[in-house]
MDAnalysis code that builds the backbone (N, CA, C; Angstrom):
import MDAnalysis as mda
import numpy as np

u = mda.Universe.empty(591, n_residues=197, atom_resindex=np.repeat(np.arange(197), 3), trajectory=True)
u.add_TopologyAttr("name", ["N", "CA", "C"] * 197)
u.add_TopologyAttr("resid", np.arange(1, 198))
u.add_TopologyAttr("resname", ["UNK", "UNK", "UNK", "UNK", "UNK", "UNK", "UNK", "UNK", "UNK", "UNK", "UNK", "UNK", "UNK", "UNK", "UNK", "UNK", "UNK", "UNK", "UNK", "UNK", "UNK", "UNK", "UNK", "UNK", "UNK", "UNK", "UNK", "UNK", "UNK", "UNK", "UNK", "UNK", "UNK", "UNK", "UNK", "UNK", "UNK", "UNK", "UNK", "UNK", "UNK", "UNK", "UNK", "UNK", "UNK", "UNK", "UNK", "UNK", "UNK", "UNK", "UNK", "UNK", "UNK", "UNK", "UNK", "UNK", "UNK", "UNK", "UNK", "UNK", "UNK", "UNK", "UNK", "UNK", "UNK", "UNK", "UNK", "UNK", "UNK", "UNK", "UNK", "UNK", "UNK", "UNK", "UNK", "UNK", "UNK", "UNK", "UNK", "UNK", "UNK", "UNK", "UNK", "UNK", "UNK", "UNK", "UNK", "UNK", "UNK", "UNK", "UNK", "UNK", "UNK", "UNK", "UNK", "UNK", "UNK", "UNK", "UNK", "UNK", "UNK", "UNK", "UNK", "UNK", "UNK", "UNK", "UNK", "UNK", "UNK", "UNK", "UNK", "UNK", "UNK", "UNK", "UNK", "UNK", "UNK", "UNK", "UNK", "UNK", "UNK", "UNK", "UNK", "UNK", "UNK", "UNK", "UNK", "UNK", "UNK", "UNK", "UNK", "UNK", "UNK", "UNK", "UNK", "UNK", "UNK", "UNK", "UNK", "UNK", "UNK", "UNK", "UNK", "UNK", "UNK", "UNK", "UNK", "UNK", "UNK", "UNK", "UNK", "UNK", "UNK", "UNK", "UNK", "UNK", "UNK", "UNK", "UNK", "UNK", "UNK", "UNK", "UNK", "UNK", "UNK", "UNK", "UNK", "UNK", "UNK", "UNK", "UNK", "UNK", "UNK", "UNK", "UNK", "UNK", "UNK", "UNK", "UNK", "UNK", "UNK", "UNK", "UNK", "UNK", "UNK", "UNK", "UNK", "UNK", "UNK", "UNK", "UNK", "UNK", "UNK", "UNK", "UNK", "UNK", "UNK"])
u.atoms.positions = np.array([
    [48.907, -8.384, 38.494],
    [47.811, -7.419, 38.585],
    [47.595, -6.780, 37.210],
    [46.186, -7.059, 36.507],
    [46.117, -6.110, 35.221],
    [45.961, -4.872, 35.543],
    [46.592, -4.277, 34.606],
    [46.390, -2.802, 34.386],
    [45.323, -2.190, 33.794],
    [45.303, -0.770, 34.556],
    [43.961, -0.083, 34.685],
    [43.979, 0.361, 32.699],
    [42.649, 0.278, 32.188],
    [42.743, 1.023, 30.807],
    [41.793, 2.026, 30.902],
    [42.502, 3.241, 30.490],
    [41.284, 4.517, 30.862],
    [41.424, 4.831, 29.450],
    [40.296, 4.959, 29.258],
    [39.882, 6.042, 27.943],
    [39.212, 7.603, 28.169],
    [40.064, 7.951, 27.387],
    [39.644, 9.784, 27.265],
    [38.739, 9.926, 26.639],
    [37.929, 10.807, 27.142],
    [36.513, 11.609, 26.779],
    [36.939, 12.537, 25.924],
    [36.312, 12.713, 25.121],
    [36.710, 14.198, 24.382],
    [36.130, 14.945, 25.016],
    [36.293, 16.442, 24.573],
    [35.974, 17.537, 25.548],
    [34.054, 17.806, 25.378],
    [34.106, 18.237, 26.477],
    [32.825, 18.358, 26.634],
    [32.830, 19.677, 25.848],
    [31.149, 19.881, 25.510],
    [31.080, 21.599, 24.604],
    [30.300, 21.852, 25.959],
    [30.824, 23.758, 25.955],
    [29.694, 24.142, 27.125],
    [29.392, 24.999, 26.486],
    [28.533, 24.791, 25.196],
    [27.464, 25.589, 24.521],
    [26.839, 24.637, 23.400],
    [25.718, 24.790, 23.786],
    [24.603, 23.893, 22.700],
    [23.955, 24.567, 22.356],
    [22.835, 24.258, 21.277],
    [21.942, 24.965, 20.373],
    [20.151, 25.071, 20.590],
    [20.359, 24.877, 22.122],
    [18.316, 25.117, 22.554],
    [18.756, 25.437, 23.776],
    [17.791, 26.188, 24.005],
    [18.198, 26.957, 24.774],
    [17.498, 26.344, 26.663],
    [17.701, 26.426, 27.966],
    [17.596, 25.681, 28.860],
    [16.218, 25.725, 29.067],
    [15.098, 26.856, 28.852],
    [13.950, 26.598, 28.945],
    [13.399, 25.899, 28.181],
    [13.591, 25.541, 27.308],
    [13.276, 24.331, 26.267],
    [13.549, 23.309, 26.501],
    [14.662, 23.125, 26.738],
    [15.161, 21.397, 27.349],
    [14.199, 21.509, 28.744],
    [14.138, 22.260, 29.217],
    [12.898, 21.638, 30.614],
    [11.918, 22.035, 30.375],
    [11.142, 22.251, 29.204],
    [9.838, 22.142, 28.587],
    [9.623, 20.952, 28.300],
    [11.250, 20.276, 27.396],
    [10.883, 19.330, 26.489],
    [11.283, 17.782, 27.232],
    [11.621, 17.711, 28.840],
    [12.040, 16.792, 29.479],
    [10.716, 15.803, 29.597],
    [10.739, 14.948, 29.137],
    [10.250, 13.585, 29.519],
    [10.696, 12.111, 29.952],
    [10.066, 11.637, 30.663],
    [10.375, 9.953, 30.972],
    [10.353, 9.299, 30.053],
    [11.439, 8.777, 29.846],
    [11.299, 7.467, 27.955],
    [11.687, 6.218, 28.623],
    [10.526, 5.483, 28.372],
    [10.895, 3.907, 29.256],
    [11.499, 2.966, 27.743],
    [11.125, 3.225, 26.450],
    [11.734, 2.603, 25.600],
    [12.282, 2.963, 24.772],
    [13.681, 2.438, 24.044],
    [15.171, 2.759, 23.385],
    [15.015, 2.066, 22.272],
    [15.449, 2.870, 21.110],
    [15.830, 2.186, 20.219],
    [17.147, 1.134, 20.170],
    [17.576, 0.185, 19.592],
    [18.756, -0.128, 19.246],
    [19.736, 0.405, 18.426],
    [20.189, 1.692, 19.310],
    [21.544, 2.630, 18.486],
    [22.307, 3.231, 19.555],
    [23.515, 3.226, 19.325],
    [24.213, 3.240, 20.382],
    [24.792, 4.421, 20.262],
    [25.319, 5.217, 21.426],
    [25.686, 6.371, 21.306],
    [27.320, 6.482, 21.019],
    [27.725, 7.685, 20.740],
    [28.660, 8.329, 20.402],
    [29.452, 8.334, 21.114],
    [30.659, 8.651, 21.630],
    [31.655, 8.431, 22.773],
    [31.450, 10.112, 23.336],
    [30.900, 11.185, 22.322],
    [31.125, 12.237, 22.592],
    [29.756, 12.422, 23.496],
    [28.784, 11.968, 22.916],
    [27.157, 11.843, 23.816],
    [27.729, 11.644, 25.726],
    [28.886, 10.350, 25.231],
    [28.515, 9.770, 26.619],
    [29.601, 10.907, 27.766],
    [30.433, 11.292, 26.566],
    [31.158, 12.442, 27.348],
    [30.453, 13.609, 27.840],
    [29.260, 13.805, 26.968],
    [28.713, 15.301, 27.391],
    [27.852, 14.819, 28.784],
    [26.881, 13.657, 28.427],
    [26.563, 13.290, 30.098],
    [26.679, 13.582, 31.172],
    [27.803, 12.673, 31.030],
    [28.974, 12.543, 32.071],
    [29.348, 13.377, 32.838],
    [29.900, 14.396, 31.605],
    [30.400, 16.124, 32.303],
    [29.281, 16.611, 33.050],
    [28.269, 16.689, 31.939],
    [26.600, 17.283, 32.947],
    [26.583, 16.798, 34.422],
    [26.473, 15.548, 34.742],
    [26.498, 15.024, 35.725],
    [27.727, 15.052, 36.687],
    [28.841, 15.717, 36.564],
    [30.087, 15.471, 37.899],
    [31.264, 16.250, 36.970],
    [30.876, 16.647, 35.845],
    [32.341, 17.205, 35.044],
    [33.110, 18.760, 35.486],
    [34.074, 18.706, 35.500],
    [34.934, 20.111, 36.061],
    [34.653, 20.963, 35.446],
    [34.411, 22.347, 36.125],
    [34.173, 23.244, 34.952],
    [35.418, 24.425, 35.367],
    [35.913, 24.300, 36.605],
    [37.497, 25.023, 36.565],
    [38.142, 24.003, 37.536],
    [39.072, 24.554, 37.550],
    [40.200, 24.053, 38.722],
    [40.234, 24.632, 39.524],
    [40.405, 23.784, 40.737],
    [40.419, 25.125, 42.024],
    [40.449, 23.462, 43.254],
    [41.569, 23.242, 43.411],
    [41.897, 22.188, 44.888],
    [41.981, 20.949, 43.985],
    [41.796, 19.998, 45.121],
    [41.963, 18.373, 44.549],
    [40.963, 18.044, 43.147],
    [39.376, 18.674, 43.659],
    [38.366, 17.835, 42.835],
    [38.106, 18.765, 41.808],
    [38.137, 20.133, 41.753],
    [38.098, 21.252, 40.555],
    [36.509, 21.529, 41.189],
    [36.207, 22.537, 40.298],
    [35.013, 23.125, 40.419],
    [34.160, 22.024, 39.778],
    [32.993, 21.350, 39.703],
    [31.630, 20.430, 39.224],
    [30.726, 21.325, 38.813],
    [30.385, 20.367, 38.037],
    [28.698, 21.018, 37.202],
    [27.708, 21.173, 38.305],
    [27.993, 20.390, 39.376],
    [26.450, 19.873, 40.295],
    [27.010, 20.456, 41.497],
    [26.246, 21.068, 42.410],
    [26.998, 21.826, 43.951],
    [27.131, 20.417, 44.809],
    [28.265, 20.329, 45.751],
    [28.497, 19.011, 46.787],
    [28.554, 20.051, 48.089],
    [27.651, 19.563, 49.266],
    [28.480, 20.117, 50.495],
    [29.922, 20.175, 50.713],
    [30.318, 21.620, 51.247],
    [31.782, 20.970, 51.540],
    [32.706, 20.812, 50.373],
    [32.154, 20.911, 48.682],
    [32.760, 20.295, 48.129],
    [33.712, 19.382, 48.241],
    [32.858, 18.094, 48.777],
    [33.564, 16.677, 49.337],
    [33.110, 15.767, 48.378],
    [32.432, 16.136, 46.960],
    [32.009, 14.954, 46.476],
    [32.058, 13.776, 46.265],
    [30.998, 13.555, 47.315],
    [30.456, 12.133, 47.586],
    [30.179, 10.748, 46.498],
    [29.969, 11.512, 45.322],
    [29.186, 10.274, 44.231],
    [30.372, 10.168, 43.495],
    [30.108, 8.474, 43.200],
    [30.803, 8.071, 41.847],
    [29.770, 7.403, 40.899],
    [30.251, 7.829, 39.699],
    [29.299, 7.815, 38.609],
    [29.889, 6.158, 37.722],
    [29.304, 5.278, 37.399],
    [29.026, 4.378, 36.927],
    [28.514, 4.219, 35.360],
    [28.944, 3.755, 34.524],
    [28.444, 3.320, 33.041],
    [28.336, 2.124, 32.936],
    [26.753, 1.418, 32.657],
    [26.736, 0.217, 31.550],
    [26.689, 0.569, 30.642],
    [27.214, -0.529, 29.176],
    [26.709, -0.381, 28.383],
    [26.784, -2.040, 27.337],
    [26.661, -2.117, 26.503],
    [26.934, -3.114, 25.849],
    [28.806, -3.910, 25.751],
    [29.411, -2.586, 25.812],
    [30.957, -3.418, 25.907],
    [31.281, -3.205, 26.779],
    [30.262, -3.337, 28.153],
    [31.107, -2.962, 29.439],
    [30.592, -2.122, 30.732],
    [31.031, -2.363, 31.933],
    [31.063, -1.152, 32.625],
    [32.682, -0.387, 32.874],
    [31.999, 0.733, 33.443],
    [32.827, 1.835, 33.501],
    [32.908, 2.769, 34.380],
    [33.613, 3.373, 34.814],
    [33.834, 4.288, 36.099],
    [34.050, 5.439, 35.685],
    [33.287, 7.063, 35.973],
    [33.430, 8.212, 35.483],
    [34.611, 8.825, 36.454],
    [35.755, 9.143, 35.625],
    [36.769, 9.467, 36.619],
    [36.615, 11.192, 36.440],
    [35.892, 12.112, 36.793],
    [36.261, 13.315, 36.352],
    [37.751, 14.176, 36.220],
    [38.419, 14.046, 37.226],
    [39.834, 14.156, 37.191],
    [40.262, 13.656, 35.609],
    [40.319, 14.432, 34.999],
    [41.078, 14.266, 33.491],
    [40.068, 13.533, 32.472],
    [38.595, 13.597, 32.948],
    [37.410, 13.227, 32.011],
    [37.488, 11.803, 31.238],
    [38.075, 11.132, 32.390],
    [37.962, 9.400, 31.548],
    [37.546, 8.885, 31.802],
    [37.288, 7.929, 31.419],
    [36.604, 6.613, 31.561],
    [37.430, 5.669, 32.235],
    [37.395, 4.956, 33.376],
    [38.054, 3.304, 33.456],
    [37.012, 2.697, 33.061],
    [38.171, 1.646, 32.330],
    [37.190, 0.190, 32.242],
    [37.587, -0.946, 33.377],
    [35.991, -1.640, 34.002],
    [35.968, -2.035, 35.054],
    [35.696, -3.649, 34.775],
    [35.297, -3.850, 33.411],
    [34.718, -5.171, 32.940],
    [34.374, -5.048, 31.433],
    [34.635, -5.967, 30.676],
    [34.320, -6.306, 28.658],
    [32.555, -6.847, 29.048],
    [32.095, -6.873, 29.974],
    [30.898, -7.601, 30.222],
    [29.850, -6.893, 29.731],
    [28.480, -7.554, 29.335],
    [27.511, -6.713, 29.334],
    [26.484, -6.537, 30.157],
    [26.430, -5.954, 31.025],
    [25.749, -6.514, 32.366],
    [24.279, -5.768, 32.289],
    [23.798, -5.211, 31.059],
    [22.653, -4.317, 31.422],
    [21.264, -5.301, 32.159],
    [21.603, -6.341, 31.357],
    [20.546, -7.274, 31.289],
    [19.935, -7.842, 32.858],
    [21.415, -7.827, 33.359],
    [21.449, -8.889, 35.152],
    [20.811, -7.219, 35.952],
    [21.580, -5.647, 35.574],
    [20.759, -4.457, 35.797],
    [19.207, -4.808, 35.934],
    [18.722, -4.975, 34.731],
    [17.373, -4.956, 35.168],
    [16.792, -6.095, 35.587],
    [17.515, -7.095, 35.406],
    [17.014, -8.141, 36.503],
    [16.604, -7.372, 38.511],
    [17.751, -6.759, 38.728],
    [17.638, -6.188, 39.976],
    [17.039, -4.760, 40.352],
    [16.319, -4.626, 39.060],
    [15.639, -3.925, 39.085],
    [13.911, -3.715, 38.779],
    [14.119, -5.298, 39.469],
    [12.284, -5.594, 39.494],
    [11.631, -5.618, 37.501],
    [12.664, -6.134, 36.896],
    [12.885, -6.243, 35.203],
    [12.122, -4.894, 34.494],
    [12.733, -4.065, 35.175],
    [12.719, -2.553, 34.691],
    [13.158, -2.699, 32.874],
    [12.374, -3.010, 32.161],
    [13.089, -3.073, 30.266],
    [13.817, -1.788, 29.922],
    [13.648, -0.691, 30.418],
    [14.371, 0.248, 29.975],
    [15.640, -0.040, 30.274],
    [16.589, -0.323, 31.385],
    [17.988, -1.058, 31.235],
    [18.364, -1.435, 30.446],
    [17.124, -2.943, 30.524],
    [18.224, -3.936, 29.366],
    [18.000, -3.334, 27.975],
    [16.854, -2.171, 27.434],
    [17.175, -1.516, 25.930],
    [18.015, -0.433, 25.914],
    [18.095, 0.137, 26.908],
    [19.004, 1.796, 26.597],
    [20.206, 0.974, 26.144],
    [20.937, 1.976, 25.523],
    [22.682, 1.725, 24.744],
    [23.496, 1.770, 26.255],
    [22.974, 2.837, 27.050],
    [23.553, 2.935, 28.161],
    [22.879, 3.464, 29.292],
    [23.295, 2.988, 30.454],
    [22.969, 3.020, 31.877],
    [23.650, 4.318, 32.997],
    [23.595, 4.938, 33.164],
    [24.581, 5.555, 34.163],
    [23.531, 5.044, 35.764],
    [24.978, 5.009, 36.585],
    [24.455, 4.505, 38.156],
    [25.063, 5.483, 39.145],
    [24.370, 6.559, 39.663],
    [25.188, 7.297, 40.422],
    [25.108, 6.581, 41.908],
    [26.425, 6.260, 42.555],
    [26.507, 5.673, 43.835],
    [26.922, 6.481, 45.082],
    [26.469, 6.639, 46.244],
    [27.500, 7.542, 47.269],
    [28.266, 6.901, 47.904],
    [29.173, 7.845, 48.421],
    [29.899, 6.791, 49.735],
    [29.818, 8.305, 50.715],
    [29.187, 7.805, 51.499],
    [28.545, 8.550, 52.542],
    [29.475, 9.106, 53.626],
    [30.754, 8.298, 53.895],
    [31.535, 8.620, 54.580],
    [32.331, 10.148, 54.521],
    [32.243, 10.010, 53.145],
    [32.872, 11.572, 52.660],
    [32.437, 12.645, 52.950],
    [31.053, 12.821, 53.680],
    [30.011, 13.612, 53.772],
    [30.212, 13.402, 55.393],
    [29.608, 12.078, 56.216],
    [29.559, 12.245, 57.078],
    [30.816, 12.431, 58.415],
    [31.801, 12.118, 57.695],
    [32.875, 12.642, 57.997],
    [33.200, 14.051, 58.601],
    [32.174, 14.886, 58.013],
    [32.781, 16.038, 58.513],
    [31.431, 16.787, 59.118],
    [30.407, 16.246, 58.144],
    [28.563, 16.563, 58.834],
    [27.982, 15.839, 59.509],
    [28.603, 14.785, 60.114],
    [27.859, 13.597, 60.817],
    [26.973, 12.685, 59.887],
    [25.639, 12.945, 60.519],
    [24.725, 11.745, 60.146],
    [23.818, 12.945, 58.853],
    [23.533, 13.816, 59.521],
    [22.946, 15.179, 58.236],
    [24.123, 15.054, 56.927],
    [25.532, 14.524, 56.721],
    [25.521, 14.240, 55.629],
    [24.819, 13.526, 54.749],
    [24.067, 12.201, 54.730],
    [23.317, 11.471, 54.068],
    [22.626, 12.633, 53.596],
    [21.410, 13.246, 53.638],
    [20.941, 13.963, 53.742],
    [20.879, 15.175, 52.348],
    [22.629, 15.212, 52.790],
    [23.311, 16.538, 51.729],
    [23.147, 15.112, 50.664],
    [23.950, 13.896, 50.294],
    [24.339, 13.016, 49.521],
    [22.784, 12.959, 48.657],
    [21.524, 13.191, 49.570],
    [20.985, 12.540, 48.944],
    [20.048, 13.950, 47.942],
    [20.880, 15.461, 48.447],
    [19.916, 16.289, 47.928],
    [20.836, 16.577, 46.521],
    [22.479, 16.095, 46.690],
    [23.393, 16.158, 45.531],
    [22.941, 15.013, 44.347],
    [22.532, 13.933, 44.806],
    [22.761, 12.984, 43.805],
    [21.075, 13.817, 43.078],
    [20.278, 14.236, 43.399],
    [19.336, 14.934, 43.002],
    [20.028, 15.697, 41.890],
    [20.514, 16.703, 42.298],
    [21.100, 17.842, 41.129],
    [21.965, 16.926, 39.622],
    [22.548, 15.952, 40.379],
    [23.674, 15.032, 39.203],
    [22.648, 14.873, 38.154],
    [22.004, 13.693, 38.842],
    [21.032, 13.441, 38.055],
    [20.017, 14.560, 37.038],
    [19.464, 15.106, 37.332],
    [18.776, 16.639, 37.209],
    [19.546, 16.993, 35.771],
    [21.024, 17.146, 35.793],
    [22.189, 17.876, 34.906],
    [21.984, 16.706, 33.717],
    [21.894, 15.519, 34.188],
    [21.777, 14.563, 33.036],
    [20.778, 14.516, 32.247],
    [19.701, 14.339, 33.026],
    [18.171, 14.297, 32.027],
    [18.367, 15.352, 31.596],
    [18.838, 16.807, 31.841],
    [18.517, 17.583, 31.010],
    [19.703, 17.587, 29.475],
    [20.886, 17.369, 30.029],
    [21.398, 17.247, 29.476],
    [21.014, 16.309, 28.352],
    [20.708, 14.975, 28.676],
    [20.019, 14.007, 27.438],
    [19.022, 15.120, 26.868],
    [18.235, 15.315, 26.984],
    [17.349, 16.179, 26.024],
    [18.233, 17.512, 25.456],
    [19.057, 17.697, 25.821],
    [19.459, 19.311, 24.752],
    [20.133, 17.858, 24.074],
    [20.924, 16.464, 23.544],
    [21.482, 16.267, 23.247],
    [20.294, 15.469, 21.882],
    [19.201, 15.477, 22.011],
    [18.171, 14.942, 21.298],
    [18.003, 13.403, 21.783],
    [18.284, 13.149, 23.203],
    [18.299, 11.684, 23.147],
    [17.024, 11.624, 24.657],
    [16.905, 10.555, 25.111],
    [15.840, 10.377, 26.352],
    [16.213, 9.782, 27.484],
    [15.281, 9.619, 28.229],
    [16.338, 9.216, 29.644],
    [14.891, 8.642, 30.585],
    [15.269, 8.226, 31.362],
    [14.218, 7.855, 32.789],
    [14.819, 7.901, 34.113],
    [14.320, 8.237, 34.703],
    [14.879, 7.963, 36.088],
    [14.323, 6.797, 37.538],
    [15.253, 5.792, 37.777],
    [14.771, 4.769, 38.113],
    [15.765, 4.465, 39.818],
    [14.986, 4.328, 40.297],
    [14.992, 4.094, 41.983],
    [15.015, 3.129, 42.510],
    [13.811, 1.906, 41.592],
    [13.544, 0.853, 42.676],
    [14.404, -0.627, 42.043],
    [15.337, -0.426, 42.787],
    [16.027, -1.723, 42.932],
    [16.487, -2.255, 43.613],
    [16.889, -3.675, 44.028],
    [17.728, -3.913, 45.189],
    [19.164, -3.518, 45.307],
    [19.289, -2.867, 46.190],
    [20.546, -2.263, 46.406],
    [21.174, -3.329, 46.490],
    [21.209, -4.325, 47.215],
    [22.485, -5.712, 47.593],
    [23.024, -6.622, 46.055],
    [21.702, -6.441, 45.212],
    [21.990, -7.127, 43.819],
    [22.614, -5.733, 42.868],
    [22.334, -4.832, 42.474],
    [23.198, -3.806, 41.942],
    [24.986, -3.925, 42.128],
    [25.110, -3.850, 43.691],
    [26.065, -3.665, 44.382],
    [26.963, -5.120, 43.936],
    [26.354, -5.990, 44.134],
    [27.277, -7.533, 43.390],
    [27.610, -7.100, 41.833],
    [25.965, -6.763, 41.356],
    [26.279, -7.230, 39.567],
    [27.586, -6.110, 39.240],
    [27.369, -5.261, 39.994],
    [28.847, -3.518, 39.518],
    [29.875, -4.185, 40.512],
    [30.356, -5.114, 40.942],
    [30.990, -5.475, 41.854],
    [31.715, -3.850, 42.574],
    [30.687, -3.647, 43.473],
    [31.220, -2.514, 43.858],
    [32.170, -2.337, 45.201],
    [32.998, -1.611, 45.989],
    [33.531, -1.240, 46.674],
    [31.895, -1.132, 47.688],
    [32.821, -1.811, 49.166],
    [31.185, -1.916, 50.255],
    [31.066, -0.590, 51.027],
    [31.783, 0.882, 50.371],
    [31.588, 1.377, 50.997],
    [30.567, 2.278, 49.386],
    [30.129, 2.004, 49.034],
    [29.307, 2.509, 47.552],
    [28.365, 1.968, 47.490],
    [27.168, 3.038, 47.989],
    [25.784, 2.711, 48.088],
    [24.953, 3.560, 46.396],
    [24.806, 2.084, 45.604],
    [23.671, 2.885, 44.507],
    [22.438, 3.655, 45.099],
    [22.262, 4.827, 44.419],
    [21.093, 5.772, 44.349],
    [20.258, 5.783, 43.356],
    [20.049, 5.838, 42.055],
    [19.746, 6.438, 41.135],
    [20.598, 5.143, 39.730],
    [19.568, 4.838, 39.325],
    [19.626, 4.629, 37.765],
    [19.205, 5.461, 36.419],
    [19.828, 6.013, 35.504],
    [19.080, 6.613, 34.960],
    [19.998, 5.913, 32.834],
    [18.902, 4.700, 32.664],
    [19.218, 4.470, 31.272],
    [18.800, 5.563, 30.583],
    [19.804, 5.802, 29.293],
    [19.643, 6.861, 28.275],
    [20.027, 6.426, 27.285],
    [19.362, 7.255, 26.266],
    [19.232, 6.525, 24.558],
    [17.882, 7.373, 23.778],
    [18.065, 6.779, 22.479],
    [17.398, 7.109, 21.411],
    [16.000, 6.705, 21.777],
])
């Protein structure tokens, strides 16, 4: 069995230099990326935006984004050129899940969405619904689907205080996503959102 390789995020900053009415002045849809790849610290600040601890307090710590229940439901996903990747918030790392570059077969299943295959990187927020409905029934979906809202939300904005762009993308086949991320069948993709220059 190979062993898991996690890479550490550096720390996220929780203070930037524009202020939040500006970044949601200055939020737009960017369907096209330059070829430049981001920073390890970019992809850390993301990341955090989207699912990162901001105290401790039980198993999962306090999150950037509210979860019913605090049962959070989503796992957060990275393409990028050397790879995908799994956002572990618990200790802000990264697993690596594959050396592959899969953005490309991404927007294949995504009705050849080009913003995929140009962003440097992809994030894929996925639920597993069970975590939710477990304790809310069937009205968990529901909560899953008003959380993966906020994740997302924390990111685009986040890409813009970071000077970079983002889109947010929906229509794909869930059954081809789910192969190309070889995902766990209980991890339903929601939300694509490539980001970049």
């Amino acid at each position: 069995m190979a062993e898991t390789k996690l890479i550490q995020l550096p720390k996220p900053l929780n203070k930037g230099n524009i202020s939040l009415e500006e970044v949601i002045f200055r939020r737009r849809s960017q369907r096209s990326f330059k070829q430049k790849d981001l920073s390890l610290q970019q992809i850390s600040q993301l990341l955090w935006a989207g699912q990162g601890i901001t105290a401790e307090k039980g198993f999962h710590g306090l999150r950037t984004a509210p979860s019913a229940g605090a049962l959070y439901p989503m796992e957060i996903y990275l393409l990028a050129k050397n790879g995908l990747f799994r956002y572990l918030p618990n200790g802000h790392k990264l697993e690596s899940l594959s050396e592959q570059d899969l953005r490309g077969a991404l927007a294949d299943s995504s009705f050849g969405q080009t913003a995929i295959s140009q962003a440097p990187v992809n994030i894929v927020i996925c639920a597993v619904y069970s975590r939710l409905t477990s304790k809310y029934g069937e009205r968990g979906i529901r909560y899953a689907h008003i959380e993966v809202g906020h994740i997302a939300q924390n990111i685009h904005l986040q890409a813009v205080a970071l000077g970079l762009g983002s889109v947010p993308i929906g229509a794909f086949n869930d059954e081809e996503v789910k192969k190309i991320l070889s995902l766990p069948i209980d991890h339903e993709p929601l939300y694509i959102i490539p980001v970049g220059y």
